[in-house]
C-alpha angles and dihedrals in degrees: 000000000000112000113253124194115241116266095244083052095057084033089067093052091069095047115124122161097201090046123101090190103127092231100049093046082052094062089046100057083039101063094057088053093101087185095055120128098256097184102025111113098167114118093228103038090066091028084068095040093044086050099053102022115042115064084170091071104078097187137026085217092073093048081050086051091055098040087059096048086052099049084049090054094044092054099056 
């Protein structure tokens, strides 16, 4: 099995504090989330942190945004 970066890794690459692009306001919020799961990359497993953990996250459909454009990423 091909190796494949963590989600929060992949995550970072898209940060940008001047940006008011949903993503990018995501990984920022993100990275001050010490309890974040730094290695998972299964879908599920961050869907349900991300559910019951992260306030600063205003919608699921961005996480689902961002999870798309991982797994794009991940296939090339």
């Amino acid at each position: 099995m091909a190796y494949r970066e963590s989600f929060y890794r992949f995550l970072m690459t898209q940060k940008d504090p001047d940006s008011i692009n949903d993503v990018a306001q995501f990984a920022n919020n993100a990275q001050n989330d010490s309890q974040f799961p730094k290695q998972e990359q299964d879908y599920e497993k961050l869907s349900e942190y991300l559910e019951l953990n992260a306030p600063y996250l205003p919608s699921m459909t961005i996480f689902d945004e961002a999870y798309q454009m991982y797994l794009d990423k991940m296939s090339n």
